[in-house]
RODRENZA-602868 format. One record per atom (N, C-alpha, C, O): atom name; x, y, z. Coordinates in steps of 0.02 Angstrom, whole numbers. Atoms other than C-alpha are relative to their C-alpha. Layout:
BEGIN
atom:u:v:w
CA:X:Y:Z .
...
***
This chain:
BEGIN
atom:u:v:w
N:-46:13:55 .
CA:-791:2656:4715 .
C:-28:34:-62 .
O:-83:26:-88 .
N:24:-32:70 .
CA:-791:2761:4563 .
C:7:-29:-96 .
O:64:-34:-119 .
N:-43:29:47 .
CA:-786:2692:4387 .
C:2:59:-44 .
O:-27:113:-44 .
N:-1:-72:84 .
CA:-738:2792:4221 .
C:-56:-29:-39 .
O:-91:-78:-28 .
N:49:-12:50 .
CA:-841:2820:4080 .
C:-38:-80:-13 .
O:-94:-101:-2 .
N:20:69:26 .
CA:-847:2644:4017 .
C:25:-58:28 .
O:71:-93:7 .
N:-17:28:-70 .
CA:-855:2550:4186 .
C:50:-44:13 .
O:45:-100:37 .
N:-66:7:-38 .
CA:-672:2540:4213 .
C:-5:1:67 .
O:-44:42:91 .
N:-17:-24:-76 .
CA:-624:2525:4399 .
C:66:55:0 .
O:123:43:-20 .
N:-57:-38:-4 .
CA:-527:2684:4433 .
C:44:-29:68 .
O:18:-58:115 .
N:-71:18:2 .
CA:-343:2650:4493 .
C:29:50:48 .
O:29:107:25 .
N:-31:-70:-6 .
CA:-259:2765:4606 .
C:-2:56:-34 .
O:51:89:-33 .
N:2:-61:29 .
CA:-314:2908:4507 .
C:-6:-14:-101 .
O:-24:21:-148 .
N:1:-9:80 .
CA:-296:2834:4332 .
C:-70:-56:-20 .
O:-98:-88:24 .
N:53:2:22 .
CA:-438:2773:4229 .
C:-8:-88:-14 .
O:-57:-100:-50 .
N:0:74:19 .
CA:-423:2574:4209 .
C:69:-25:57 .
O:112:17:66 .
N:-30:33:-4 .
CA:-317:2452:4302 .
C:71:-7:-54 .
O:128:-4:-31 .
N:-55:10:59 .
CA:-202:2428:4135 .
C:25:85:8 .
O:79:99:36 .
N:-47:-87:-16 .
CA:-168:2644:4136 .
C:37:-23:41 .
O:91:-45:23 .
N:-33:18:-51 .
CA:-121:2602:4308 .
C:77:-28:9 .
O:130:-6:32 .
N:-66:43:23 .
CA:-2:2471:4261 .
C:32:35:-35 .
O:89:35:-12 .
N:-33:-20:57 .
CA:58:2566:4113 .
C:55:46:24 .
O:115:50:9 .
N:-54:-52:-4 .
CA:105:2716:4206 .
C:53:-27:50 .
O:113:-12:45 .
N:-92:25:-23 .
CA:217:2611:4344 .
C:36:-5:-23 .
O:89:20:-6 .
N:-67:22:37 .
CA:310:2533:4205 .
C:41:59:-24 .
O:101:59:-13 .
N:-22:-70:22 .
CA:341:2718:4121 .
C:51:29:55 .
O:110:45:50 .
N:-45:-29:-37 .
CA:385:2777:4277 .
C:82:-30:15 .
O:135:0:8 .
N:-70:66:-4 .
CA:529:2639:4309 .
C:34:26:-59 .
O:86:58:-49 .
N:-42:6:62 .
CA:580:2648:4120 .
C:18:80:18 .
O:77:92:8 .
N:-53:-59:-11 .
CA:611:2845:4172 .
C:54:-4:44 .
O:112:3:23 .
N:-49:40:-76 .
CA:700:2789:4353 .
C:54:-23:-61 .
O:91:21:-82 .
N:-57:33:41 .
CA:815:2681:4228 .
C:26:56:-73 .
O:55:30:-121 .
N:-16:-26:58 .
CA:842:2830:4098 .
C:-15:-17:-60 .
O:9:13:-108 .
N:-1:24:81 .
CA:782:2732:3947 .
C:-52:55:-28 .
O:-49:76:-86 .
N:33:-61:44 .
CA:641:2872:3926 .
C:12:68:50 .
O:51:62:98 .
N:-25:-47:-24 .
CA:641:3057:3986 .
C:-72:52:-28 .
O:-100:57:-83 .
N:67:-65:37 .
CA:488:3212:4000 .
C:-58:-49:8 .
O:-99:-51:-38 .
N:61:24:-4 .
CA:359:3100:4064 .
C:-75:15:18 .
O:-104:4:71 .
N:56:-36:-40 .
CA:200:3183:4058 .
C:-66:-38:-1 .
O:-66:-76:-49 .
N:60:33:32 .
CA:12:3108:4063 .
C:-48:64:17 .
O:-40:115:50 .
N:58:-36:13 .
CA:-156:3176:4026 .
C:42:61:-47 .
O:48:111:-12 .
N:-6:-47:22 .
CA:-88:3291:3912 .
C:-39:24:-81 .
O:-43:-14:-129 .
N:56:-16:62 .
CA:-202:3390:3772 .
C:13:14:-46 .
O:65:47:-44 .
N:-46:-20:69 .
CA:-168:3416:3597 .
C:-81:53:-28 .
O:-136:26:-32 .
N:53:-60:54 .
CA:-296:3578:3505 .
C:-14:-48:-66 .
O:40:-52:-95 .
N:5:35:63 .
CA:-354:3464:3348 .
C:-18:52:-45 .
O:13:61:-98 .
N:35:-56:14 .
CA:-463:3613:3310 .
C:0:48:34 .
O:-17:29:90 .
N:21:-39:-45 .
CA:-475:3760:3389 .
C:-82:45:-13 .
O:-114:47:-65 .
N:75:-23:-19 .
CA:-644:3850:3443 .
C:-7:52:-56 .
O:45:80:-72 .
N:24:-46:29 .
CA:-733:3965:3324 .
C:-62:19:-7 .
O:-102:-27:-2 .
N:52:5:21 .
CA:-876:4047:3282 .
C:-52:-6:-50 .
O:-38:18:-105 .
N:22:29:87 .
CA:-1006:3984:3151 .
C:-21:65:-16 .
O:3:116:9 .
N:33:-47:60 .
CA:-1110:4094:3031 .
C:-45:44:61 .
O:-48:105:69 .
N:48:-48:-68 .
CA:-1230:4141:3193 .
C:15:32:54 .
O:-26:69:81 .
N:-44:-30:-36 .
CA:-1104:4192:3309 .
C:0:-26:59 .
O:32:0:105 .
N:8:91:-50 .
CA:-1145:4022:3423 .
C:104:19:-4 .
O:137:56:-40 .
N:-55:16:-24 .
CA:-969:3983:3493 .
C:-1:-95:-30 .
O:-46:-136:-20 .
N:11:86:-11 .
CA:-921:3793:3439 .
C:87:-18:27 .
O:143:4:13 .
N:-61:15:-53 .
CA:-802:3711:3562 .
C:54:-18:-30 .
O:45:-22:-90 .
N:-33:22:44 .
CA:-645:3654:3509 .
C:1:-64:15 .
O:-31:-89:61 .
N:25:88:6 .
CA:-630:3469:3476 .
C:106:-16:31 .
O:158:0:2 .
N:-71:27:-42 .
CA:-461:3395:3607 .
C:17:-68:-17 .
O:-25:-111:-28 .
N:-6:74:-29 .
CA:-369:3245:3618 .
C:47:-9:41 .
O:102:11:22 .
N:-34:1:-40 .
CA:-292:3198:3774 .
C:40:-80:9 .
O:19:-124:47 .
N:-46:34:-27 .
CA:-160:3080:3777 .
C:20:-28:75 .
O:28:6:126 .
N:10:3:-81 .
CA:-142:2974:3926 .
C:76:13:26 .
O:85:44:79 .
N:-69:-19:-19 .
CA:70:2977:3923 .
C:22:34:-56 .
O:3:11:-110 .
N:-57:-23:40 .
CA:182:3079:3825 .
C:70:-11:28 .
O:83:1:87 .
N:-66:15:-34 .
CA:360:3031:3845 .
C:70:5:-64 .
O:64:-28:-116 .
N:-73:3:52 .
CA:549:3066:3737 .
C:34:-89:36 .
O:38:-107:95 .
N:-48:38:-21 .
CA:652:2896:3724 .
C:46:15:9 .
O:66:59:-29 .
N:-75:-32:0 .
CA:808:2926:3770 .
C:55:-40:-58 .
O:110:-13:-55 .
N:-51:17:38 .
CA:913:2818:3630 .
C:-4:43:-42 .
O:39:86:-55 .
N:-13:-54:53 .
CA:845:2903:3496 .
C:-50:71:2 .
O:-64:90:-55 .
N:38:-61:-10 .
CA:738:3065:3546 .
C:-59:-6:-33 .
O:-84:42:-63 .
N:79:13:26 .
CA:577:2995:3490 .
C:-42:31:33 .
O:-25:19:91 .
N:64:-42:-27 .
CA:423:3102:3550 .
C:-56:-83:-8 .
O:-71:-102:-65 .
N:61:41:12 .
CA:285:2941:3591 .
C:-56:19:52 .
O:-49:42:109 .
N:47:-26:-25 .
CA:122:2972:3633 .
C:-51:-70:-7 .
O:-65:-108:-54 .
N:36:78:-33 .
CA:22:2827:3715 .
C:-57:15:41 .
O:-65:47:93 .
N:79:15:-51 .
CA:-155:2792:3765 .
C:-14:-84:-18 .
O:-7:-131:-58 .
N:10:107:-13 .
CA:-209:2630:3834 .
C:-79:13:-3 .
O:-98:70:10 .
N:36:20:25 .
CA:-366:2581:3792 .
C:-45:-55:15 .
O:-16:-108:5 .
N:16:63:-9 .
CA:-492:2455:3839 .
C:-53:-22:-84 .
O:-70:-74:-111 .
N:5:7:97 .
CA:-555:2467:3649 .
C:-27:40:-39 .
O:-79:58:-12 .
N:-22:-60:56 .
CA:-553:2594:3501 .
C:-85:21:8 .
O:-137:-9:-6 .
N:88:-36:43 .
CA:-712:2712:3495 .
C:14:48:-64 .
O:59:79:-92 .
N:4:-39:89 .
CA:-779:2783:3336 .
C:45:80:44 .
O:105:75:32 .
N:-4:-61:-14 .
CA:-744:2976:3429 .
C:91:-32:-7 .
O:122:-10:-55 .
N:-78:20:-22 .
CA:-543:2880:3486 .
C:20:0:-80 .
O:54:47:-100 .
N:-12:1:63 .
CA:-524:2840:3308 .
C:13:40:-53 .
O:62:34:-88 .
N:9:-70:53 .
CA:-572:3001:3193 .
C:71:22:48 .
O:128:12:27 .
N:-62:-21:-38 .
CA:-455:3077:3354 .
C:63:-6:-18 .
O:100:39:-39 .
N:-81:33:31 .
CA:-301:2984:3314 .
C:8:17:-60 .
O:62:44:-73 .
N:-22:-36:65 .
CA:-313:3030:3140 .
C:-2:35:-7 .
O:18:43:-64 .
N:-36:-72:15 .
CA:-301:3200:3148 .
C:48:23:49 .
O:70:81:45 .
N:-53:-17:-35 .
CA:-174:3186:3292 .
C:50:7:-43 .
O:91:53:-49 .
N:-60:22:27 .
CA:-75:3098:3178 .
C:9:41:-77 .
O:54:27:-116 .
N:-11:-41:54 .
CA:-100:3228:3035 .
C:40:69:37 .
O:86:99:10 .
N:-31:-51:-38 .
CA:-54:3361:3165 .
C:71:-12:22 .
O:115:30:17 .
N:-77:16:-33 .
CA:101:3282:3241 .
C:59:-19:-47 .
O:50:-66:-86 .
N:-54:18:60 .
CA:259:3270:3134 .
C:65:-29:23 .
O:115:-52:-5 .
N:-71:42:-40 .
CA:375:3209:3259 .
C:-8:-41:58 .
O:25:-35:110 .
N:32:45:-60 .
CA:283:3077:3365 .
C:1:-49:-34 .
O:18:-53:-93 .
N:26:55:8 .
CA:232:2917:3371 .
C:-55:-25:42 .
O:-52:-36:102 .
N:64:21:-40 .
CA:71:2865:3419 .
C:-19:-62:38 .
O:-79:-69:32 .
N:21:67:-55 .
CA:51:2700:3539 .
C:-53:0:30 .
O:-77:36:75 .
N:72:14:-36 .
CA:-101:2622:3562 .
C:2:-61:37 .
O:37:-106:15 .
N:8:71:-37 .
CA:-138:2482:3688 .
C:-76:17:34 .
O:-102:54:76 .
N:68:7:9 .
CA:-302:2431:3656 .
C:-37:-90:27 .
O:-1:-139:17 .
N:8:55:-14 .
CA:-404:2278:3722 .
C:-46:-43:-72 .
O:-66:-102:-73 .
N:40:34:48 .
CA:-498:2255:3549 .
C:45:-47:-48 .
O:29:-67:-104 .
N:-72:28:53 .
CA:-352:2174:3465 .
C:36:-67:44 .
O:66:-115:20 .
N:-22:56:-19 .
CA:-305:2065:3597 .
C:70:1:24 .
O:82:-59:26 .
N:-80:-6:-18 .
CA:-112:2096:3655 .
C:30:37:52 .
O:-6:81:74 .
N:-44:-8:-64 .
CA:6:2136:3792 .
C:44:70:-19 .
O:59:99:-72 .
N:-55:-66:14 .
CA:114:2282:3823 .
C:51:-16:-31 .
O:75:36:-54 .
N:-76:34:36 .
CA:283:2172:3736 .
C:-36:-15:-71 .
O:-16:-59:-109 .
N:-8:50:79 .
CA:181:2165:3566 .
C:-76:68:2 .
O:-133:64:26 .
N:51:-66:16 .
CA:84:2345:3522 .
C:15:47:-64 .
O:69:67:-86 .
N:-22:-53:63 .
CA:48:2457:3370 .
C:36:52:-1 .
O:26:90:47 .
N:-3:-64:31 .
CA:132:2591:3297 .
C:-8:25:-26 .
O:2:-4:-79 .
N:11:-47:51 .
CA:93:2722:3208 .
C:46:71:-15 .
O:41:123:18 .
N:-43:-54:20 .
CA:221:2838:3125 .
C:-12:62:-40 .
O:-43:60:-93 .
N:53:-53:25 .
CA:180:3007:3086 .
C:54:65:-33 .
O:30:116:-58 .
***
């Protein structure tokens, strides 16, 4: 049995039990049309790669989203990672997603906060 980083039990392929869960429900809510374009793992460039003053390569700095998905009422772009709770690296991340993205919404479901998938942040960007 393999776990992720921060000894999650991996899931059929996804990284926690709760992902797991998350992405059935996603999938269903596409099945029923209420969302549409369901992709996961997908990467956003925060930075891209350059080289410094010495001609060193420095990597570029990613953030990978675990779902991206359009609602279908109103064509919302949300972008959702689940979470078993916020790291400093998750944190800085999100805020320059959310300086980068101008037509998303960011959804976090996090376990440091305490709450269920029927009662989660937003962040409007």
């Amino acid at each position: 049995m393999r776990f992720s980083k921060y000894n999650a039990k991996r899931i059929n392929g996804y990284d926690s039990k709760k992902e797991a869960k998350r992405a059935e429900e996603l999938k269903l809510l596409q099945k029923s049309g209420a969302i549409r374009n369901l992709k996961e793992q997908t990467a956003f460039i925060l930075q891209p790669n350059f080289r410094d003053d010495s001609g060193k390569m420095v990597r570029a700095i990613k953030y990978v989203a675990d779902f991206i998905y359009v609602k279908t009422c109103d064509n919302c772009l949300m972008i959702e990672d689940v979470k078993g709770w916020r790291t400093k690296d998750y944190i800085i991340k999100s805020k320059m997603l959310k300086k980068h993205i101008a037509d998303g919404t960011i959804r976090e479901i996090c376990n440091d906060i305490d709450f269920n998938f029927s009662n989660v942040i937003f962040f409007e960007s």
